[in-house]
C-alpha positions in Angstrom: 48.6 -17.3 30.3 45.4 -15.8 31.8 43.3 -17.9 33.9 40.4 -17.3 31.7 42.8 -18.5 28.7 43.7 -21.6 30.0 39.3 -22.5 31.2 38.5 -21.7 27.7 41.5 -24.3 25.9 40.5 -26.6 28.8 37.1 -26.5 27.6 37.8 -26.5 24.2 39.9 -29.8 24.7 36.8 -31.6 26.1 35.0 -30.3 23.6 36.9 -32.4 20.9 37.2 -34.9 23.4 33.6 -35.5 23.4 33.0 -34.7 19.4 36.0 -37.6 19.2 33.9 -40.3 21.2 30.5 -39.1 19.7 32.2 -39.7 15.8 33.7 -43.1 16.9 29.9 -44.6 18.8 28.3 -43.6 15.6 31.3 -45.4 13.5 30.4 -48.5 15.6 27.2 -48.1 15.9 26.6 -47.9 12.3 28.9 -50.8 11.9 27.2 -52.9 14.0 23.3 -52.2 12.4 22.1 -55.0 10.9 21.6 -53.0 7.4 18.8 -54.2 4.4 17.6 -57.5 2.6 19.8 -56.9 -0.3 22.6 -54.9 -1.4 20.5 -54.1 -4.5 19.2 -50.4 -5.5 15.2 -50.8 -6.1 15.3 -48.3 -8.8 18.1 -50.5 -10.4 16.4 -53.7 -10.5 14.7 -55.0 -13.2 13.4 -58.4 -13.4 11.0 -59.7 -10.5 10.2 -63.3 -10.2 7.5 -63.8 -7.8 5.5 -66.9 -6.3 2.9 -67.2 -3.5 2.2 -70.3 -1.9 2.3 -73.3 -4.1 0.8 -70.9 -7.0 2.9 -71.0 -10.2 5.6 -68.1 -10.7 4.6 -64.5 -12.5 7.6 -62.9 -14.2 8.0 -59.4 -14.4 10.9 -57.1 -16.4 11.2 -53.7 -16.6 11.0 -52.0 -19.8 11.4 -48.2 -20.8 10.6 -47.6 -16.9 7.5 -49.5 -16.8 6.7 -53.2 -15.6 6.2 -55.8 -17.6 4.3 -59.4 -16.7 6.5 -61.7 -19.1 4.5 -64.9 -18.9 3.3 -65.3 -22.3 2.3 -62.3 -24.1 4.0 -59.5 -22.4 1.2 -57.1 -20.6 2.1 -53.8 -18.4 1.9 -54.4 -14.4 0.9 -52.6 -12.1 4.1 -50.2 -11.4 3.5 -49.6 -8.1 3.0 -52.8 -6.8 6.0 -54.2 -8.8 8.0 -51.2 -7.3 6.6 -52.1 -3.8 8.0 -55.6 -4.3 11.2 -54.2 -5.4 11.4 -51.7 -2.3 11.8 -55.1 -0.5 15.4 -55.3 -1.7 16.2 -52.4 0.7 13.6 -53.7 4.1 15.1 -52.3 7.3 16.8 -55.9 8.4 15.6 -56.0 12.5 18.1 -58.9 13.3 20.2 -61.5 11.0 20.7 -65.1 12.6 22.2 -67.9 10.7 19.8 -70.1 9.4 21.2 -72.9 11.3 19.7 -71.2 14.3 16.3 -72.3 13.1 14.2 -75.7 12.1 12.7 -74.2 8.9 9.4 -75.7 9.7 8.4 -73.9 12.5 9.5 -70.7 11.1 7.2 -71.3 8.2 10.2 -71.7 5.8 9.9 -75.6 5.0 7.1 -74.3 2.7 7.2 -70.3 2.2 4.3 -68.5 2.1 6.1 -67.0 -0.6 8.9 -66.2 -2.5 10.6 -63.3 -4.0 13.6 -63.1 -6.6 15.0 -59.7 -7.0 17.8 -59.8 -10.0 18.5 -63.0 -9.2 18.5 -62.7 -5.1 16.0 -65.5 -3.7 14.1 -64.1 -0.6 12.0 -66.8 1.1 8.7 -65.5 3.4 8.3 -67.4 6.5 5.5 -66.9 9.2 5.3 -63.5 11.3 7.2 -63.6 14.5 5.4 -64.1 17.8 7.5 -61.2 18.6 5.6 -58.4 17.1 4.7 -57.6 13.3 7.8 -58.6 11.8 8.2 -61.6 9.4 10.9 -64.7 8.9 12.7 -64.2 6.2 15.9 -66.5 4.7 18.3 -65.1 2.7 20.8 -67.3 1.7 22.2 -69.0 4.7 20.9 -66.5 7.2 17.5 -65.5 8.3 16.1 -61.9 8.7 13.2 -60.3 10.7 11.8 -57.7 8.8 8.0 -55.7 8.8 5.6 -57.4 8.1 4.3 -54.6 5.4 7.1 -56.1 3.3 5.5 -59.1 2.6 4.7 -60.0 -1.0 0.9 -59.8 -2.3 -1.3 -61.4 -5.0 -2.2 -58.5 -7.4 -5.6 -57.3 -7.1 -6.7 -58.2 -10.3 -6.0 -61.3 -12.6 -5.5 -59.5 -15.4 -1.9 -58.3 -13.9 -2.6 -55.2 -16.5 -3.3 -51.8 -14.0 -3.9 -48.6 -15.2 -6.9 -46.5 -15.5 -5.7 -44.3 -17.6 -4.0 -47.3 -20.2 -5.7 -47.3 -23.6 -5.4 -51.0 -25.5 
């Protein structure tokens, strides 16, 4: 075998070598990230149950691809702020801790500032972290830090019905 043969299978071997140990760190890496809120689609969900502070719970189902506030007479919602809320089912988690790790109280989660039921799934919004803009958020029997920009709203309007162009 030439000598040039043998450098080129020599470097081919590293080659795979290094494609080997670059597949299996992105294997465990991707393992190891601490994933989303929820294991829920946001296109797929379709009721919404949401209550800020000590305010009374607003409803929502989606109907024929449009939201729905179901409290009484049902009235179309604003879909983009219903879809916003259900985009929080798929929040970049920061860090999951088990809830034991925390006294809900000074986390903000003894009372939450609000809460948000995707299909079911309780989320519970505690204060921002001191850490940066990122937010307490309990899940079950762990807690997440997520962006702050995922934290529920009031609507804008009262009314709950948005749409310029909707005719009554």
């Amino acid at each position: 075998m030439k000598r040039s043969t043998r450098q080129l299978a020599g470097l081919g071997a590293c080659a795979l070598v290094l494609i080997a140990a670059a597949g299996w760190q992105w294997g465990r890496d991707a393992a190891a990230a601490p994933g989303t809120l929820l294991p829920l689609d946001p296109s797929a969900i379709s009721r919404i149950e949401l209550v800020i502070g000590q305010g009374a719970p607003s409803h929502y189902a989606r109907r024929d691809g449009h939201w729905w506030r179901i409290d009484g007479t049902p009235t179309r919602a604003d879909d983009g702020r219903l879809g916003e809320l259900a985009d929080t089912a798929s929040a970049a988690v920061l860090n999951w801790r088990p809830a034991s790790d925390f006294d809900p109280a000074r986390i903000g989660l003894a009372a939450p500032v609000a809460v948000l039921t995707l299909d079911g799934q309780r989320l519970e919004f505690g204060e921002t972290s001191v850490t940066g803009p990122q937010r307490y958020v309990r899940v079950g029997d762990r807690i997440a830090l997520i962006s702050l920009r995922y934290t529920p709203r009031a609507p804008a309007s009262d009314s709950h019905a948005v749409n310029a162009g909707m005719t009554r």
